[in-house]
C-alpha positions, -999 to 999 in steps of 0.1 A, spaced: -181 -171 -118 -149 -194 -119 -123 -164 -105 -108 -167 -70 -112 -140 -53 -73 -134 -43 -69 -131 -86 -98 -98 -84 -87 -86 -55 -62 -60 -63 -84 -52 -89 -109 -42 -65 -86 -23 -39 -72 -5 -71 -108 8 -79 -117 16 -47 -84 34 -37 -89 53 -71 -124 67 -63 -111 74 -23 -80 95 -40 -98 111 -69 -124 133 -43 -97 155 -22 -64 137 -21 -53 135 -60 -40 170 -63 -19 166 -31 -3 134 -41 5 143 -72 27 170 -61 41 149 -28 75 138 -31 82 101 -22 95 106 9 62 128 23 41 98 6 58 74 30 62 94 62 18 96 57 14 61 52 14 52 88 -18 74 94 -34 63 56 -29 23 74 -44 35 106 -75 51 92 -87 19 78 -74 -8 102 -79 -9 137 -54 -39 142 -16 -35 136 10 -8 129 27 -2 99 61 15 92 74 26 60 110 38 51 125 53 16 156 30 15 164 48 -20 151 65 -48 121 44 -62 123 23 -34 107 17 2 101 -8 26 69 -11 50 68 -30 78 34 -43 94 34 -52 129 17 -65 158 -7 -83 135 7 -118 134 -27 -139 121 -33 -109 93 -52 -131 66 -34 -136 34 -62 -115 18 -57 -86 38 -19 -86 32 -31 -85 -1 -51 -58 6 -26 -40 21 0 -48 -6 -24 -33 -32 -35 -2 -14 1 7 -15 6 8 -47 -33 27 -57 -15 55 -36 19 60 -53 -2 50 -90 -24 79 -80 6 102 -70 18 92 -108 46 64 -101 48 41 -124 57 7 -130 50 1 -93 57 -35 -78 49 -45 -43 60 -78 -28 56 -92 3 68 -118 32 54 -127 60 70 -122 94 60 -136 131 42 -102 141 31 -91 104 46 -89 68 72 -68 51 63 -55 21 89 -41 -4 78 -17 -28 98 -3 -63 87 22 -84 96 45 -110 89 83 -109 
């Protein structure tokens, strides 16, 4: 009672990421190197959207960029969403410190992501 929803939110993908990755996926993450993390996060996006396509890059050590597109009205919440899930994957494959920020573009959002290993 009293919280917006947008301030529990990550909370909630967090959680639900964490009991998704903790079944079959924890032990392969943990050992995947940043760049194998990022070349599967097209087919991670896919499995639970059926709008958009998402990109992701390593543009360095600790640091990537995903691009969403052909999603242009994509709710704040779900960029949120999105934003979040992101980071439940590389928290689960034991990144730390792990900071996802995002901008909105005509046919999706950017999101920029830095972590530490």
């Amino acid at each position: 009672a009293g919280v917006e929803l947008h301030e529990v939110y990550p909370q909630i993908v967090r959680i639900g990421m964490g009991y998704s990755l903790a079944k079959a996926w924890r032990w392969l993450l943990v050992m995947a190197t940043d760049a194998t993390l990022l070349r599967r996060a097209p087919q991670l996006y896919a499995k639970g959207h059926d709008r958009g396509s998402l990109d992701a890059e390593l543009v360095a050590p600790g640091s990537a960029r995903l691009v969403l597109t052909q999603w242009p009205d994509a709710s704040e919440l779900r960029l949120l969403g999105i934003g979040c899930a992101v980071a439940a994957v590389l928290e689960g494959a034991g990144r730390r410190e792990v900071v996802v920020t995002r901008t909105r573009t005509p046919d999706g959002a950017t999101f920029v992501v830095r972590w530490r290993s």
